[in-house]
N, C-alpha and C positions, 0 to 999 in steps of 0.2 A: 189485517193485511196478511196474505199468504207469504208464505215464508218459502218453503219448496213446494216441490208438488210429486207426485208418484203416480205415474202409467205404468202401462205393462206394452212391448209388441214380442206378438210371439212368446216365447221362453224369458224373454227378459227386460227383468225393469227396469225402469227409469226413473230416478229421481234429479229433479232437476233444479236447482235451488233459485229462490226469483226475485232475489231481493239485493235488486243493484252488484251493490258491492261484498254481499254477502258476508259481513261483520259477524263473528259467532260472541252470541254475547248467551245471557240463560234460558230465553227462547228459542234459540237457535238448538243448543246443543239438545234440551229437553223433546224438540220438535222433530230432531234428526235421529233419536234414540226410539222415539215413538215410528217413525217412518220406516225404519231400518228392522224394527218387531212386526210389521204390515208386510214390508217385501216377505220375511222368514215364515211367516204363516200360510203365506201361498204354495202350496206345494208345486205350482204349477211354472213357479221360477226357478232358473238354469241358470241363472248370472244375474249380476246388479253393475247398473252405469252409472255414475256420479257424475252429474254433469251443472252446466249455468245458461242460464239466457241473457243473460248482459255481455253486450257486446265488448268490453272490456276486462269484464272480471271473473274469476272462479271463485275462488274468497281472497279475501285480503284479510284474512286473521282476526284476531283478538275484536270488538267493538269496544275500540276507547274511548268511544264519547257515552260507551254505562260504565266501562272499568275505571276511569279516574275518579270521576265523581262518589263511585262508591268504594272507592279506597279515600277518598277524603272524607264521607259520611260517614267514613269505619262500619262496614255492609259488612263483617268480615264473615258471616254463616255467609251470606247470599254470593262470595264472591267463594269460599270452599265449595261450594253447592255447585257451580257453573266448575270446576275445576276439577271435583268428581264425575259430576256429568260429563264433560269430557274427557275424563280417563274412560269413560264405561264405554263414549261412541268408539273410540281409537280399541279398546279389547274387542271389543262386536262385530268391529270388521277386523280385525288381528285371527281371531276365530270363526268369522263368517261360513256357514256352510256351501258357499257357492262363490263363485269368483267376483270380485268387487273392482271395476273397470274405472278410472278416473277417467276424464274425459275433459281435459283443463283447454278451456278454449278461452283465456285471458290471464289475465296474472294471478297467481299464486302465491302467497308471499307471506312471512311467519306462519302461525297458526295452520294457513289456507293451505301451505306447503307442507307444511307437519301432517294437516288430514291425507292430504294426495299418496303421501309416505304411506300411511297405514293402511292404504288400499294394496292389492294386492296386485295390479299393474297399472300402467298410467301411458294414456296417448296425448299429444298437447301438439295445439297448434304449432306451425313453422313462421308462421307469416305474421303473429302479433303474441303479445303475452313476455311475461320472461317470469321466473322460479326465483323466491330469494327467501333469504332466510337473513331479516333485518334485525336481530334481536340483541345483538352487539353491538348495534348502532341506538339500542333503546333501551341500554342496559338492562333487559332481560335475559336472564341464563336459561338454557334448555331444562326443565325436566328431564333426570334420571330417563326416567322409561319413553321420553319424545327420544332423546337417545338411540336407545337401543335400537326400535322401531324404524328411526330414519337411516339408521348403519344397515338395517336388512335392505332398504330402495334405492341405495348408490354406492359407490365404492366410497371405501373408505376415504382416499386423498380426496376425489371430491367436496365430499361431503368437510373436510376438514378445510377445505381451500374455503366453501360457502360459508362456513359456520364460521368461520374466524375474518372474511372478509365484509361479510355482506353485500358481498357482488352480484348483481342479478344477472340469471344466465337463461340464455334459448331453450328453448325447443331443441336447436339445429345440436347445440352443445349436448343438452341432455340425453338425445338419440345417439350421439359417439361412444358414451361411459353405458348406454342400455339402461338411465335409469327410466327413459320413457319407451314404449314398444315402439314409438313411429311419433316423426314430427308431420305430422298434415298439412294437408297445402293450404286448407283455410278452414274456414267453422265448416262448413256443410262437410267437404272429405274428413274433420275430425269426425262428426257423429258414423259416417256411415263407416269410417275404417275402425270406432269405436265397437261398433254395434254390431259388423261384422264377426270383428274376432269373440264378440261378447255368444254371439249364437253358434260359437263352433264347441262350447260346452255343452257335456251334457252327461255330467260325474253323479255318483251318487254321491246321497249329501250327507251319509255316515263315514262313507271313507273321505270324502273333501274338509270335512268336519275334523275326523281324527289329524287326517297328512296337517292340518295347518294347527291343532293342540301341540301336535308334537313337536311340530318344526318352530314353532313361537313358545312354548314351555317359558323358557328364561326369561322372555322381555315380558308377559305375563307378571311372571313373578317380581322384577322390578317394577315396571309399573304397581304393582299393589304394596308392595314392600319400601321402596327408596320414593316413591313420591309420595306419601303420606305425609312424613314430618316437613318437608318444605311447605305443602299442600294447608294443613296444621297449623303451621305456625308464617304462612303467607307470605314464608321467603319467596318471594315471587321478582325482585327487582333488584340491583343491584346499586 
C-alpha cells in the first residue's frame, strides 16, 4: 500500500502522504527519505509541499501500534534504525535546498508536529485540525535536537506553554505567534494559498542551500551530537 505519493505542478512538488493517519513508523520515515532524494534530483523543482489526503490528519506522530510491541520484543536495532532515520528526514529538510512548505490540513500532533517544525514554513487549516505536542502526557521527552529545531518554528513562550502543557491549539492561534504563514479557510484555500506562495520561489539552490547550513549550523550539530546517546541507549520514555 502507498504510503505518499510525489507529483510535480509547475516548479513544485508535491508530496502528499496517504496513509490515513499517517503514523511514522520505519516505512514511513525510510519512504519519506527516499521521496525527499526524488524531489532534490529534479533540477526542475523550486519548492516542495508537504501535504495529506485524509480528511482529518497530517500525521499524528510516532505508530504505536509497531513501537510498543517492538519495544516489548526488545527490536532495539529496528527501533535505533527508525530513530536515525528520522534524524536524517528532519536534517534534509533542515538543509533542504529549496523551500519546504507544510501544508497541515488536519491535526498534527507529536512527532507529526515535530515534522511540520522542520519544514521550513507551514500553512494550516482555520476551520478543523489543532497542533499539539502530547508527549508529557506519554511520558515521552523531546530529543535534544527535536528542540532546537521546534525553538526555530515558534516563539519561545509558546512553544514552552505547548510543551509543558500538551494543549492543542488552532490554526487561528498559531497564525497570531506567526508560527504558521496563514490559517486557511478550509482544505481547498489551504492547497491553493499553499501552492501559491510555494511558486513565488525561484532561489538558486547553491545559495538557498548555503542561507539554511548556516543559519541551522547548531541544531545540526545537536541533533548529531546530543541525540545519539539517548538514541543508543533507547532512553526514549520516561
Amino acid at each position: 500500500m502507498s504510503i505518499m505519493t510525489l507529483t510535480t505542478q509547475d516548479s513544485v512538488a508535491v508530496i502528499t502522504l496517504t496513509n490515513g493517519e499517517n503514523r511514522q513508523n520505519p516505512q514511513f520515515a525510510k519512504q519519506l527519505k527516499q521521496t525527499l532524494a526524488e524531489v532534490a534530483a529534479n533540477q526542475n523543482h523550486k519548492a516542495l509541499v508537504i501535504t495529506s489526503n485524509d480528511e482529518k490528519c497530517w500525521s499524528l506522530g510516532i505508530d504505536t501500534d509497531w513501537l510498543l510491541p517492538a519495544m516489548q520484543a526488545k527490536k532495539a536495532d529496528e527501533i535505533r534504525g527508525f530513530m536515525y532515520d528520522m534524524d536524517d528526514v528532519f536534517k534534509t529538510l533542515l538543509l533542504f535546498p529549496m523551500p519546504v512548505i507544510a501544508a497541515i490540513n488536519g491535526h498534527a500532533f507529536g512527532n507529526g508536529a515535530i515534522l511540520a517544525c522542520a519544514c521550513d514554513f507551514r500553512f494550516m487549516r482555520g476551520d478543523r485540525g489543532f497542533f499539539c505536542f502530547p508527549e508529557v502526557d506519554l511520558s515521552i521527552p523531546f530529543l535534544p535536537g527535536m528542540i532546537a529545531f521546534v525553538k526555530k518554528a515558534m516563539p519561545y513562550y509558546r512553544f514552552n506553554e505547548m510543551k509543558l502543557t500538551g494543549r492543542r491549539v488552532s490554526g487561528a492561534e498559531l497564525a497570531i505567534d506567526h508560527v504558521i504563514e496563514k490559517a486557511s479557510t478550509d482544505q481547498q484555500s489551504l492547497l491553493i494559498d499553499a501552492m501559491t506562495f510555494a511558486a513565488t520561489f525561484d532561489k538558486k539552490r547553491a545559495i538557498f542551500a548555503e542561507h539554511k547550513k548556516r543559519l541551522h549550523k547548531q541544531i545540526i550539530q545537536i541533533i548529531d551530537e546530543e541525540n545519539k546517546p539517548f538514541i543508543d541507549n533507547l532512553a526514549l520514555m520516561v
